[in-house]
N, C-alpha and C positions, 0 to 999 in steps of 0.2 A: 659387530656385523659389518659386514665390507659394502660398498659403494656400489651397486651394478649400473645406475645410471643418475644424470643428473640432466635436468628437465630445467629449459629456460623460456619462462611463457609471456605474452605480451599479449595484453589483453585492449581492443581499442573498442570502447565502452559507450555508450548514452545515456545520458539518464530518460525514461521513460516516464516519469513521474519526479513532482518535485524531490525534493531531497532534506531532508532535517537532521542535521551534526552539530547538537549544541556543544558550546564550550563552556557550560555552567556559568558565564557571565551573561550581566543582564543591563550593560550602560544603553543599546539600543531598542531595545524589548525584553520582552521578560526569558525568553531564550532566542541569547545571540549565537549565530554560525561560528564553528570552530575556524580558527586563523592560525597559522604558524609566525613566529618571528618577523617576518616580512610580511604579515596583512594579506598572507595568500591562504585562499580558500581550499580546503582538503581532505579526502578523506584518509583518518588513518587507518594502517592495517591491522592494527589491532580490533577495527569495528567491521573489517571485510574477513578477518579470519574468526570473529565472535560470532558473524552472518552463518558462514559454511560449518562452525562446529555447532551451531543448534540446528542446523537440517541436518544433516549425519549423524545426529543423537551418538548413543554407544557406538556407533560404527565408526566414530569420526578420531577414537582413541588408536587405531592402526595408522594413521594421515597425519593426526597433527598431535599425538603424545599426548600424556597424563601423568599424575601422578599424584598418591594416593596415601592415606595415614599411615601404611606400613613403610613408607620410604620407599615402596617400588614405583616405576615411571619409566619412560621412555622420551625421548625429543624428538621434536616437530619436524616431519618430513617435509613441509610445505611451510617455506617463507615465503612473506609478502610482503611489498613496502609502501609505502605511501601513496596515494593518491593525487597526483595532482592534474587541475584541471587545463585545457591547452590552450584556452582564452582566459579573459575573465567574465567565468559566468553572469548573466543575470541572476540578482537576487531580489525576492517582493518579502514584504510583511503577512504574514494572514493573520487575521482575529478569530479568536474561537470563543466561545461563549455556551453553558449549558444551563438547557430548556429545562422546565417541569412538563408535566402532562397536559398544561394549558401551554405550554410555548411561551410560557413569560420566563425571561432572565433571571436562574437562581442569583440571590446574592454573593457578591465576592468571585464568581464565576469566571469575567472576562481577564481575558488573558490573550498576548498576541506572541507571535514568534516569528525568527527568519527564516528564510526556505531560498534553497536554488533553486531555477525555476528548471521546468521542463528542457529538453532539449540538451542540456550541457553535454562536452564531448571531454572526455579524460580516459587517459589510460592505466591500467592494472598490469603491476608487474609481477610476476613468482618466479619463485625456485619450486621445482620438486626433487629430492634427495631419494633415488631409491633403493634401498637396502632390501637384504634378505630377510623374507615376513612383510616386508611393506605392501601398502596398496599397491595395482599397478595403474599405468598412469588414464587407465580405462576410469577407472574411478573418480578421477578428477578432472575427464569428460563430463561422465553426468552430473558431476556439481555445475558445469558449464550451462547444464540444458536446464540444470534448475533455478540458475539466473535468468534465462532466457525464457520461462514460462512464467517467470514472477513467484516461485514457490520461494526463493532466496530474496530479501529486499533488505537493504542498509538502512542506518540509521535509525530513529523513532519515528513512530504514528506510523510503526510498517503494517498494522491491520488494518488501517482508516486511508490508505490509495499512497502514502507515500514510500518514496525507496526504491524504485522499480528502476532495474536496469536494462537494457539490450544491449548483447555483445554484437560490433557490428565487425568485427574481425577477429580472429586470433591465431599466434604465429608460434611456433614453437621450435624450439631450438635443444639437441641432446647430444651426450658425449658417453660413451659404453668408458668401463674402468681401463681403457686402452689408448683414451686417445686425451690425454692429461696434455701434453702441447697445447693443443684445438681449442683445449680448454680454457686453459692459462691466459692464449691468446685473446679468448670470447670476454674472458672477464678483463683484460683491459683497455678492449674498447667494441663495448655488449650493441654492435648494430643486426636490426631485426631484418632493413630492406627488401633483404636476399632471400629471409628465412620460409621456410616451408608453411604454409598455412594449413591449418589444422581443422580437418573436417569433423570438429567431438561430435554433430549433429546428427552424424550416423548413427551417433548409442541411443538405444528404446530411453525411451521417457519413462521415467520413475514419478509417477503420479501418486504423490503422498496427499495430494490435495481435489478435490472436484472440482474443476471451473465449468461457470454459469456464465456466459455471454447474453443481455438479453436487448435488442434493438429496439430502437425509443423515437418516437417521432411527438417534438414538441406540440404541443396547443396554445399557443401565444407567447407567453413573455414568461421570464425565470429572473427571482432576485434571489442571490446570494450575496448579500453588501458587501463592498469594501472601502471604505471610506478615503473622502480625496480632502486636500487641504490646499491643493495648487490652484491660483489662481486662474479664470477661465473654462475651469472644467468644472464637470458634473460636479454634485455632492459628493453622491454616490455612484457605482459602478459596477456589477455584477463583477464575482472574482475571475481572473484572469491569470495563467499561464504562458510566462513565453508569447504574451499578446492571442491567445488563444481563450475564450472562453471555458470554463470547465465548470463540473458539481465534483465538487470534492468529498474523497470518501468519508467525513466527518458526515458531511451533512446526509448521504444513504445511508450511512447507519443510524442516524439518528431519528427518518423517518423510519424504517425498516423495524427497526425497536420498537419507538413508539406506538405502530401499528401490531407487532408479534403479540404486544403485550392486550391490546385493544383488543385482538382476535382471542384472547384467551377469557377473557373476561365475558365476551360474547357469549363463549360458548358452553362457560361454566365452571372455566378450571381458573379463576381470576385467582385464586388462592397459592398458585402454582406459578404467578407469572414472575416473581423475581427468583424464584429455583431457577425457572428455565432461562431466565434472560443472565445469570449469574455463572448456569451451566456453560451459556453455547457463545455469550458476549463477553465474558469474563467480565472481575471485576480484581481491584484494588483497595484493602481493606486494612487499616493498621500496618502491621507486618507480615501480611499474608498476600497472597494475587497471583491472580489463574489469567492466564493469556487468551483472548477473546479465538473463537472458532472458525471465525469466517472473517474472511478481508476482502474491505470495498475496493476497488481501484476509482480511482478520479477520472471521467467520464471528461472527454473532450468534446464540444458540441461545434459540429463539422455546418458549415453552410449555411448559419441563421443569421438573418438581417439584423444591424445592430441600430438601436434609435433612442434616442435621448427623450427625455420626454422632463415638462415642467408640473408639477403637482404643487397642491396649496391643500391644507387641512382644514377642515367646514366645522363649523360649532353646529354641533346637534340640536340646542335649542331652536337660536334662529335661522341657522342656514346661512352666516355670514361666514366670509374668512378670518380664522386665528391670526394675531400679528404675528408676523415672525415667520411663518408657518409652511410659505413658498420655498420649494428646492425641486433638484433637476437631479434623475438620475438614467444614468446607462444601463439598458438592456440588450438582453438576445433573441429574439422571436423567429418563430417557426423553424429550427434546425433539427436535425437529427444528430443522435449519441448512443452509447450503447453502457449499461449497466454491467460491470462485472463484478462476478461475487467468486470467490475460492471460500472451499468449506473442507477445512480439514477432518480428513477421513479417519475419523475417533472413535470405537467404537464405545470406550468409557464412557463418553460423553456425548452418546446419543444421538451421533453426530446425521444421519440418515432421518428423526425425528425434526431436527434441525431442519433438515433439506425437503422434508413436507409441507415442513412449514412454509419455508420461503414461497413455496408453487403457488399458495395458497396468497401472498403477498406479490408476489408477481404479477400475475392478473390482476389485482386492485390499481396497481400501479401502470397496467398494460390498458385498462379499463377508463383508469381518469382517475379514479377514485382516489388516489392517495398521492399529494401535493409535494413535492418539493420543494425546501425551501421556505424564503419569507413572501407575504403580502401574496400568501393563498386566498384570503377571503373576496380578493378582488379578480381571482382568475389565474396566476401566476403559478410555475410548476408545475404544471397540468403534462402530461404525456398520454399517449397512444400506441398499442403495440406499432413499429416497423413490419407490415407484411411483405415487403420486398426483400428481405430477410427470415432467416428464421432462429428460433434462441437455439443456442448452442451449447450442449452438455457433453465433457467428457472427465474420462479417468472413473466413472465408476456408471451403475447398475440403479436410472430410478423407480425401476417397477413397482416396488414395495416399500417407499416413500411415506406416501399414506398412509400406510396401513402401519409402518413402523411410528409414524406419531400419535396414534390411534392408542398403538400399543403403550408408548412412554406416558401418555397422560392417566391410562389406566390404573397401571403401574402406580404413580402415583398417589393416585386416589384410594387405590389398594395398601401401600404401606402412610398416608394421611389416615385411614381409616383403624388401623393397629394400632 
């Protein structure tokens, strides 16, 4: 098939969310960031073009080739190279740890990892090749926009708020099968300066996903530990991004769960709550595992006071203090953030059942009712709907929300009942 065009694209990038690119080594934590030869930090394209051919599902076999048991195939219209970053980013550790249904630390559980932080700035380079039969280069717009709405995220823990990029430019440069000079010339010495900037943001958005935006005004103080060992400062320190305070998507899905499954038992279907938490949260089993339905983003908390405070732990008998027992930790009190959830639109997977559900946790969470985080019992994590706002829903239809998880529990209890 002959050449009609060749597409040179320059992508100037941010990260919107941390970033997690293990490199299977573990001499720093138990997943250390990937590094090249030189101790530079990067992403490969091999993990930004694994991004774009799981959103383009079967569609993504015109774009970037396949090939199949019969020996048929085709090669990849779209190269991309490496990633590298244009400073050196910052990078934090985070600890993650999981809870049972009392909040106490399963055994063997903790485990920590590296992360670039928020904010990094690095650019993404392509080729697009275009042949007869090939996508046209419309199509590799809206993967652009699917970056840009967060439906596309890099690396792991891209359900749990990390991976999120924002393109803050992009330049494109093209040669029809006539102008091979221009060309020859472009590839030996590829400056973008001059080049035309590319408006993909004109193409309608393919909303394969619902986003739920929902505004949060704290009630006092939020602990998400992260532990310090430098001299001078706190123990501990609520986690932080890029010096920004955040709740990371680990931890709303971890109340959100724990709550979905609490409201099922309430209400009678307790028998049904690891179907449904297995359906719409995935899980990981053996040699099996289903991709979770809904993705947290990492909630930045804008404008809250930050204050250290000294605590000491009391013996319950007498009311003296534990030796040992005094530490200082960093908080955030009274700011506001905003809760975002994406619920991919499944219908296998009941996914509208799903998004009842959440309404139903929303308000708990809008209400006060349902805590964030650690050192609940003393008032911490507490939220309040945002009325200077309002939640924001788009990409689908919640009229019938309700009534469709009305219907799945039924369901249920219908084929429980056979």
């Amino acid at each position: 098939m002959s050449i009609q065009y060749r597409y040179f694209i320059k992508l100037e990038c941010k990260l919107a969310s941390p970033l997690l690119i293990s490199s299977g080594l573990d001499e720093t934590t138990d997943a250390d960031l990937i590094r090249n030869g030189q101790d530079e930090l990067f992403i490969p394209g091999s993990s930004i073009a694994g991004a774009i051919r799981e959103y383009l599902k079967d569609k993504s076999k015109k774009m970037m080739g396949f090939s199949d048991v019969s020996g048929r195939g085709k090669m990849s219209s779209l190269l991309i190279e490496d990633a590298f970053f244009k400073d050196i980013p910052q990078t934090s550790i985070r600890d993650s740890i999981k809870l049972d249904d009392n909040k106490i630390v399963s055994e063997g559980s903790k485990f920590d990892f590296e992360i670039i932080d928020t904010g990094a700035m690095f650019n993404i380079f392509m080729e697009y090749v275009q042949r007869d039969g090939d996508s046209p280069i419309d199509d590799l717009a809206i993967v652009l926009k699917g970056f840009d709405s967060g439906e596309i995220r890099l690396g792991g823990k891209k359900s749990r708020g990390y991976g999120r990029i924002s393109i803050e430019n992009a330049y494109k440069v093209e040669f029809n099968d006539k102008q091979i000079s221009d060309y020859l010339e472009f590839l030996m010495n590829p400056v973008y300066k001059d080049a035309q900037k590319w408006d993909y943001k004109q193409m309608s958005q393919r909303y394969d996903y619902m986003h739920i935006s929902v505004p949060l005004k704290q009630r006092g103080g939020i602990s998400i530990r992260r532990y310090s060992a430098t001299p001078n400062e706190a123990d501990f320190e609520h986690v932080t991004s890029n010096q920004l305070p955040v709740i990371p998507g680990t931890s709303w899905n971890g109340a959100v769960r724990a709550r979905l499954k609490y409201i099922l038992q309430e209400i009678g279907y307790g028998n049904f709550s690891q179907k449904c938490l297995d359906e719409w949260f995935g899980y990981v089993k053996a040699n099996e595992a289903l991709k979770s339905l809904i993705i947290f983003g990492e909630s930045i908390i804008k404008d809250a006071t930050k204050i250290t405070i000294s605590r000491n732990s009391i013996d319950r008998f007498d009311a003296s203090t534990k030796d040992g027992a005094l530490y200082t930790e960093t908080s955030y009190f009274n700011g506001t953030t905003e809760l975002e959830m994406m619920i991919e639109k499944n219908n296998d997977r009941h996914y509208k059942a799903l998004v009842g559900m959440i309404e139903l946790i929303m308000d708990d969470i809008q209400d006060g009712y349902l805590a964030i985080g650690g050192q609940t019992s003393i008032g911490r994590g507490i939220f309040e709907a945002d009325h200077s706002k309002s939640v924001d829903y788009s990409g689908d239809d919640l009229s019938n929300a309700q009534k469709e998880l009305v219907n799945y529990l039924e369901e249920l209890s219908y084929e429980d009942a056979r």
